[in-house]
C-alpha positions in Angstrom: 0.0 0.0 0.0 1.3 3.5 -0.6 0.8 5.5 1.9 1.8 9.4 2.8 2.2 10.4 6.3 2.1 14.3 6.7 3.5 15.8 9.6 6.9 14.0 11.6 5.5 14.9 15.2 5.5 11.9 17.3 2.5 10.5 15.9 3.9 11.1 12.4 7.0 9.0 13.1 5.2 6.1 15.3 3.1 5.6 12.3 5.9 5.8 10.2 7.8 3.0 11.8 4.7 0.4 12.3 3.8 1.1 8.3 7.4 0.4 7.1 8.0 -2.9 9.3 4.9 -4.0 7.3 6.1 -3.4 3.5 4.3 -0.3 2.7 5.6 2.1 0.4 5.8 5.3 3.1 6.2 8.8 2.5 6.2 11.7 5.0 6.3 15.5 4.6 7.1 17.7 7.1 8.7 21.4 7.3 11.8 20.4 9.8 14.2 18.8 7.2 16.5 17.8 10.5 13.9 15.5 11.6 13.0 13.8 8.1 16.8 13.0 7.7 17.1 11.5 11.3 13.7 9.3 9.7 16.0 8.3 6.4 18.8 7.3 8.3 16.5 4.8 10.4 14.2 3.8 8.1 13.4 2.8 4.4 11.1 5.3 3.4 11.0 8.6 0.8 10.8 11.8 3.0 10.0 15.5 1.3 10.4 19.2 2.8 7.8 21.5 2.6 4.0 22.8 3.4 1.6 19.5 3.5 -1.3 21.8 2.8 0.7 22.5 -1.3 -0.3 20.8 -4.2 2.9 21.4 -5.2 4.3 19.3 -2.4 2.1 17.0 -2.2 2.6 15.8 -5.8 6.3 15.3 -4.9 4.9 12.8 -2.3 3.5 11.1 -4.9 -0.2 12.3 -4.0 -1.5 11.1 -7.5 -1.3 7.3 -7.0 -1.7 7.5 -2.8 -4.0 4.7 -1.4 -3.9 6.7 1.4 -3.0 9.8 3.1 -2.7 9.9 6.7 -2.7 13.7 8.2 -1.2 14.0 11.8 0.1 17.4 11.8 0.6 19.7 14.7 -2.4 22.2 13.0 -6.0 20.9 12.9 -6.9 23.1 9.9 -3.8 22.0 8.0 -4.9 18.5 8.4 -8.5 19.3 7.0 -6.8 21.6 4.1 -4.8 18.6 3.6 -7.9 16.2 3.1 -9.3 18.5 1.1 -6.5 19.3 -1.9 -6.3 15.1 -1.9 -9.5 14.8 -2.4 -10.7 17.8 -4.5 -7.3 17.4 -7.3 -6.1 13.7 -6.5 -9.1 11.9 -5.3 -7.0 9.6 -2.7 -9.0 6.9 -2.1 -8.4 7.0 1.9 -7.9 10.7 4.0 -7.6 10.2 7.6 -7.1 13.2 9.5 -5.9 13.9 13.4 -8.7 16.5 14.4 -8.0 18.1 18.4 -10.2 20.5 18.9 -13.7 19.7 20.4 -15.0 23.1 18.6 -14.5 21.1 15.2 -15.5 17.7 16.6 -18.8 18.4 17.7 -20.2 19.5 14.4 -19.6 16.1 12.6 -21.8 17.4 9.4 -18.5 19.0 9.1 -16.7 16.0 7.7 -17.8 14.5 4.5 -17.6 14.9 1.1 -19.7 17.6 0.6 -18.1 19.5 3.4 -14.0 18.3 4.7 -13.8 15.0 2.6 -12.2 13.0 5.5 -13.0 9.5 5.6 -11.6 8.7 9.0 -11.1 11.1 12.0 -8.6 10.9 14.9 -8.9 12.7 17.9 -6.0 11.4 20.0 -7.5 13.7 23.3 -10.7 11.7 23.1 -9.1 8.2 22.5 -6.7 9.0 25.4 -9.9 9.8 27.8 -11.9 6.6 26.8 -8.5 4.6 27.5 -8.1 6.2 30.9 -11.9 5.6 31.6 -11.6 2.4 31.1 -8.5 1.6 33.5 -10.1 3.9 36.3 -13.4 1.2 35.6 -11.0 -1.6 36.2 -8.5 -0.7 38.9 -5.0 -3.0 38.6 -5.6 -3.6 35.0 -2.3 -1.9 33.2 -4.3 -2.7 29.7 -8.2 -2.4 28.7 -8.9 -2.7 25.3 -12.8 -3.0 23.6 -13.6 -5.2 21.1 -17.2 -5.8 19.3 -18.4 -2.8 20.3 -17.4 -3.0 23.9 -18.8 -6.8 24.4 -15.8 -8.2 24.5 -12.3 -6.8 26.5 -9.1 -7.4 26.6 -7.1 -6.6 29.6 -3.3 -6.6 30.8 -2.3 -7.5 34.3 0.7 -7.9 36.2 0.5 -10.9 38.6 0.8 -9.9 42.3 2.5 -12.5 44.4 0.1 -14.2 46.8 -2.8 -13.8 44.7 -4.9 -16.8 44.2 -3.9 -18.1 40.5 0.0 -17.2 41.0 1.8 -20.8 41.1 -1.2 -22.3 39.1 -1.0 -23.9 35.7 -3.6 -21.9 33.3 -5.7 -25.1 33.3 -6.3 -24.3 36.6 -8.0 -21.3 36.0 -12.0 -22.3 35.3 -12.4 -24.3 38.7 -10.7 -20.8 40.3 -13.6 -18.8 38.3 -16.7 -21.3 37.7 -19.0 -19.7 35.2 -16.6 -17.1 33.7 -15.0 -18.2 30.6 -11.9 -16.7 29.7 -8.8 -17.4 27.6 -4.9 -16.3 28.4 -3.9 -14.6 24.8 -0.9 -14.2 25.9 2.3 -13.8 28.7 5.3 -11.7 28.9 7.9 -13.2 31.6 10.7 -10.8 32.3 9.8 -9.0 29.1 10.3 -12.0 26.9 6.9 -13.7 25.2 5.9 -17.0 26.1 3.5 -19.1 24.6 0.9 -20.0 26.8 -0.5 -24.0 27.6 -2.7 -25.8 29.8 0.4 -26.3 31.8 1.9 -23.3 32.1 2.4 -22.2 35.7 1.7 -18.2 36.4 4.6 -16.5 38.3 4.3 -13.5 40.3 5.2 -10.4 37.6 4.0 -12.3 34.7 2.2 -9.9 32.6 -0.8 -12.0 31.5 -3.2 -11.0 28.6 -6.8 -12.1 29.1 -9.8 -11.9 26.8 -13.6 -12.3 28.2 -16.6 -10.8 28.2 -17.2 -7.5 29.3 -19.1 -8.5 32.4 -16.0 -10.6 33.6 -13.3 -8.6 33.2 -13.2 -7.3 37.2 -13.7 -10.8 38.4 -10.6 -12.0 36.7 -8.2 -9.0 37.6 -9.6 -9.9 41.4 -7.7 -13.3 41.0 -4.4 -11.9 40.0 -4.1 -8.6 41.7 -5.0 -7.9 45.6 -8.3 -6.3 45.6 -8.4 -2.7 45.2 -10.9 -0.4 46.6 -13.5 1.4 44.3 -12.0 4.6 43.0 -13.6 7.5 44.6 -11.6 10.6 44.9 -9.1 11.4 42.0 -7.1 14.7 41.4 -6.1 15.8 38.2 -3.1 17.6 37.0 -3.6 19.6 34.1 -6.7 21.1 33.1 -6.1 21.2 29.1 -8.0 19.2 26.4 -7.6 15.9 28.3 -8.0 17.0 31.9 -11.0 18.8 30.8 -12.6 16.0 29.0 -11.6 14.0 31.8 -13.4 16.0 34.6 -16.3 16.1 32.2 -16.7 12.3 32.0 -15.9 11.5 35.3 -17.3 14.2 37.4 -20.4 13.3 38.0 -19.2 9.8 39.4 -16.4 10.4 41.5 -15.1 13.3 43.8 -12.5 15.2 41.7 -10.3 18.6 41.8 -8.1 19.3 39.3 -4.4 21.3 39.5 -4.0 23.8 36.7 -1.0 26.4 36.5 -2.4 28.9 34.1 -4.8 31.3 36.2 -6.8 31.7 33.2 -7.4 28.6 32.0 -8.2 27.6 35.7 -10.9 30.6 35.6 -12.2 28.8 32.0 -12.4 25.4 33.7 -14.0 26.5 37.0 -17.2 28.2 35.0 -17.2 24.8 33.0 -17.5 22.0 35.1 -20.0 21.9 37.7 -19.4 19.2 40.2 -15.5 19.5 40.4 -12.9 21.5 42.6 -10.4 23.4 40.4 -7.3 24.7 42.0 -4.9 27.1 40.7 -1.6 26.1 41.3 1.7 23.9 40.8 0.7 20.4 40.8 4.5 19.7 41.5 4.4 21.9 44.3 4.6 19.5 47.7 2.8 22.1 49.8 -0.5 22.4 47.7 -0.5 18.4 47.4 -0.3 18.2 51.4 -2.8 21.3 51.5 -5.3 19.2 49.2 -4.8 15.7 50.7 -3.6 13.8 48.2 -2.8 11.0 50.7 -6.4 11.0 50.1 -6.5 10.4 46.8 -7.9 7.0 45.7 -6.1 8.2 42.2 -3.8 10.5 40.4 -3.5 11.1 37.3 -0.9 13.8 35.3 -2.2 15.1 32.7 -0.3 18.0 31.1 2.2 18.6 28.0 5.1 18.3 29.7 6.1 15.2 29.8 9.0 15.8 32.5 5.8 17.6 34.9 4.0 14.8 34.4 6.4 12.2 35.9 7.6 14.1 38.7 4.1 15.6 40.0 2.6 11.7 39.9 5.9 10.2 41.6 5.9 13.2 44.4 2.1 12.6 44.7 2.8 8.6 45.1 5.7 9.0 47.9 2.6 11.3 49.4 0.3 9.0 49.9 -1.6 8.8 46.8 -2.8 5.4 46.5 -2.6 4.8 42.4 -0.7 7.2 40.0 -1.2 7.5 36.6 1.4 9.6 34.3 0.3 10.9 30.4 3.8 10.2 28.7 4.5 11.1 25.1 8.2 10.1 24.7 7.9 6.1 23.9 11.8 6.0 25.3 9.9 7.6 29.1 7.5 5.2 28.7 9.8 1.9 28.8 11.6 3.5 31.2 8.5 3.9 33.9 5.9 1.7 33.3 5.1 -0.6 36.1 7.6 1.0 38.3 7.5 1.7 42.1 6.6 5.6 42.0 4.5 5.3 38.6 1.6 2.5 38.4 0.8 3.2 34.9 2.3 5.1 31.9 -0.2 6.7 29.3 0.9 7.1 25.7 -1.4 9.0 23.4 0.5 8.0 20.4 0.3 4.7 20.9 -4.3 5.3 21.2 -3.6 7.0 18.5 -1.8 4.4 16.1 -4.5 1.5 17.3 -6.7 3.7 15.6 -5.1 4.2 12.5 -3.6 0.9 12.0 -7.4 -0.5 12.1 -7.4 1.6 8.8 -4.4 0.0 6.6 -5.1 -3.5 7.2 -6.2 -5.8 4.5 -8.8 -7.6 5.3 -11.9 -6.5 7.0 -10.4 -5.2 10.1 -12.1 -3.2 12.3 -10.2 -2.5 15.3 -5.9 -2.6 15.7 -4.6 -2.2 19.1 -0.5 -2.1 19.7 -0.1 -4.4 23.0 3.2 -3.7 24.9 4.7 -0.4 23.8 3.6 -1.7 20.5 6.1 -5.1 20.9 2.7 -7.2 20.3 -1.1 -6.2 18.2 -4.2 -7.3 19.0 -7.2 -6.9 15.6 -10.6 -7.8 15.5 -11.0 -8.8 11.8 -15.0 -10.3 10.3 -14.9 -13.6 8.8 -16.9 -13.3 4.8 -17.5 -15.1 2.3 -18.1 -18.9 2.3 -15.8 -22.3 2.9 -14.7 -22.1 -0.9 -13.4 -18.6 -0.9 -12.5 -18.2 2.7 -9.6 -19.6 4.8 -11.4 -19.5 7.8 -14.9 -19.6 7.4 -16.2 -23.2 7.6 -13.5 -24.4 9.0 -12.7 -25.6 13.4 -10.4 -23.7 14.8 -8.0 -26.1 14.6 -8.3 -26.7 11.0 -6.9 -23.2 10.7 -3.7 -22.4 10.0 -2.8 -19.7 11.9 0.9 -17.6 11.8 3.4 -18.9 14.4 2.9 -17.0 17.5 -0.9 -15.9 17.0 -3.6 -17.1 18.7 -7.3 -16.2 18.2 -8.7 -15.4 21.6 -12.2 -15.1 21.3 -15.4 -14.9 18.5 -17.9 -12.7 19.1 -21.2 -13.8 16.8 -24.2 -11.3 17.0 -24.1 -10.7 20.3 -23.0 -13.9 21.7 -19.1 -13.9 23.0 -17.2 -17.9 22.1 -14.4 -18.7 23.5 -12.3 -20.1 20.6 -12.1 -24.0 21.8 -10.4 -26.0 19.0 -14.1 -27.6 17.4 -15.6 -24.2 17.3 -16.9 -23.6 13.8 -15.8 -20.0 12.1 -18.8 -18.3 10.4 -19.3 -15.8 8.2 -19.8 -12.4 9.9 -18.2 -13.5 13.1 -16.1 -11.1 14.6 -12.7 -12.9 15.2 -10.2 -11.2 18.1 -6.3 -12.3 17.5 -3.7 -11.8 19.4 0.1 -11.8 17.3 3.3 -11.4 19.4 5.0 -10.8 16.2 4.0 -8.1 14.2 6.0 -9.2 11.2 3.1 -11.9 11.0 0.6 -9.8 10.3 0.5 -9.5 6.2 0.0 -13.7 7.2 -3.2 -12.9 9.5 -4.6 -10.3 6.5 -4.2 -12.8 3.8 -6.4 -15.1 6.1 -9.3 -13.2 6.2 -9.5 -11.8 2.7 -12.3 -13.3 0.6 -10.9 -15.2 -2.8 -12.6 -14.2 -6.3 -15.0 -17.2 -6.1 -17.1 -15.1 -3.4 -19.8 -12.9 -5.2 
């Protein structure tokens, strides 16, 4: 697939990266030629200098046979210009645009092609808060992921020593949890993969990778992490576009105040939320934390654009008392570096929400959903079985007729609204939704081909 990437940001180059390890003919455009030629020294791509919005430029991207422009600029109305010239001289099949701003967003009559031709809209600040909603819902899960429109999850979890399934084999697990069927997709020991079996035996720290249904999802966290209390009270630092949306969302649930340094913008916030404390102040500053109680705190999470701010407010506010910390990281390198440590419980990346978005875009196949597991070292998709048993691989056939790639395992089938755990004589059919899990992402063109329908399917 050729695909151009406008804008080098971090977004821009994450993208970059995944595309490239998968055989796509990549192109990204950016004004900062120091950063396009520290992207040609790393990777096998073309790079070009100059304004995404210009025709000009964009034909020396190769615009005119795209399958797909992804815009992920720093500038919301470039990214719409962008969409526009592609469509308007080019026609590129595909636009997909990063969009921030909730003044565009909530005017979605705004985005077709009789308005902005964009086919597929991003907005990382809303991704980021659905994410974070979601781990708040399920307290010691490091990972929750929706599948089938929410029926199904998938959730991360580091195994707490003492905890009822640690030194149990995985077979084990149903007479631990009678009536909840779940399946281990995967395991990381020590950061190393392992492929999981009826026999393996779960050690404290493995980080284990279950799929269920929605309803289930607490339950099985309960047996591999001490049980946490309901959330409550939760402070926010940082009251821009994803502390706001976050106080929005959660305010009328829980007891929240949020930290914001800019007088102003603490002024804005405190005449838009209703139900929520807003305090003007340095959220790294010890004194307001002790002034506030954030030994009180059920959570905290750190929230603004600085990633450096962010670390060191949620590790002071940990070493205060605050029971669970979470810290919005956009340097992948800070993230490696932090997650699952002692003064940071979870690290947020918004470029990685971001890229499980798009990659659900430039998958053959009909996939719906992408997520990058791990930093992005794993991917789980949701893809729909068509077609019938002469034009499809899968459809028709058991599970364990199916040839799946080395190191991918299909973790659960979700058909109407029933959720099936894959056991090895369950029968694919068409329109099931089918959830795999790959721990090697070079395997994926392998999982595509699977689920694309031959030319005997009419």
């Amino acid at each position: 697939m050729k695909i151009i990437i406008l804008g080098a940001g971090q977004v821009g180059r994450s993208v970059a990266y995944n595309l490239t390890n998968e055989s796509n003919d990549v192109t990204v455009v950016d004004t900062d030629h120091v950063v396009l030629q520290e992207l040609n020294d790393r990777l096998d791509i073309q790079t070009v200098v100059g304004n995404a919005t210009h025709p000009d430029i964009l034909i020396q991207a190769g615009v005119d046979d795209a399958d797909m422009l992804v815009a992920v600029t720093s500038s919301d109305e470039a990214n719409m210009v962008a969409c526009q010239v592609a469509y308007t001289l080019f026609h590129t099949p595909t636009k997909i645009a990063r969009v921030r701003s909730i003044e565009y967003l909530r005017y979605p009559e705004l985005f077709s092609n009789d308005a902005l031709p964009i086919d597929v809209l991003i907005s990382p600040e809303q991704l980021v808060t659905e994410y974070i909603q979601r781990l708040i819902e399920h307290p010691g899960a490091l990972q929750v992921l929706d599948f089938a429109g929410g029926r199904v999850r998938l959730v991360g979890v580091r195994a707490y020593f003492g905890s009822p399934l640690v030194g149990k084999e995985l077979a084990a697990i149903p007479d631990h949890m009678p009536g909840v069927d779940t399946r281990v997709a995967a395991m990381f020991r020590r950061g190393k993969s392992i492929i999981p079996t009826g026999n393996t035996v779960i050690e404290a720290d493995d980080e284990i990778f279950l799929i269920a249904a929605k309803e289930y999802i607490q339950t099985i966290i309960q047996e591999l992490r001490p049980t946490n209390a309901p959330v409550k009270r939760i402070m926010l630092a940082g009251g821009g576009s994803i502390g706001k949306r976050l106080a929005i969302a959660l305010e009328s649930k829980y007891r929240i105040k949020v930290i914001e340094y800019s007088q102003d913008r603490a002024q804005e916030l405190a005449k838009s939320l209703h139900n929520t404390v807003v305090l003007n102040g340095n959220a790294a500053d010890e004194e307001l934390l002790q002034e506030e109680n954030v030994e009180e705190a059920d959570l905290y999470i750190s929230v603004t654009n600085d990633d450096e701010a962010n670390i060191l407010s949620s590790m002071l506010a940990k070493r205060m008392g605050a029971k669970r910390v979470m810290s919005l990281i956009n340097r992948p390198a800070y993230v490696d570096l932090i997650q699952g440590g002692e003064d940071i419980d979870i690290a947020i990346s918004p470029h990685m929400a971001t890229i499980g978005s798009l990659l659900a875009h430039v998958r053959l196949g009909d996939v719906v959903m992408a997520h990058s597991l791990r930093r992005g070292a794993a991917e789980a998709i949701e893809a729909v079985a068509h077609g019938d048993p002469t034009s499809s691989k899968v459809v028709g056939r058991t599970i364990n007729e199916i040839k799946l790639p080395v190191g991918t395992t299909i973790g659960a089938i979700v058909r109407d609204d029933e959720v099936i755990m894959p056991h090895k004589d369950v029968v694919i059919q068409s329109e099931d939704h089918v959830i795999l899990f790959l721990v090697d992402k070079r395997r994926i063109p392998d999982v595509e081909k699977l689920f694309q329908v031959g030319l005997a399917f009419i």
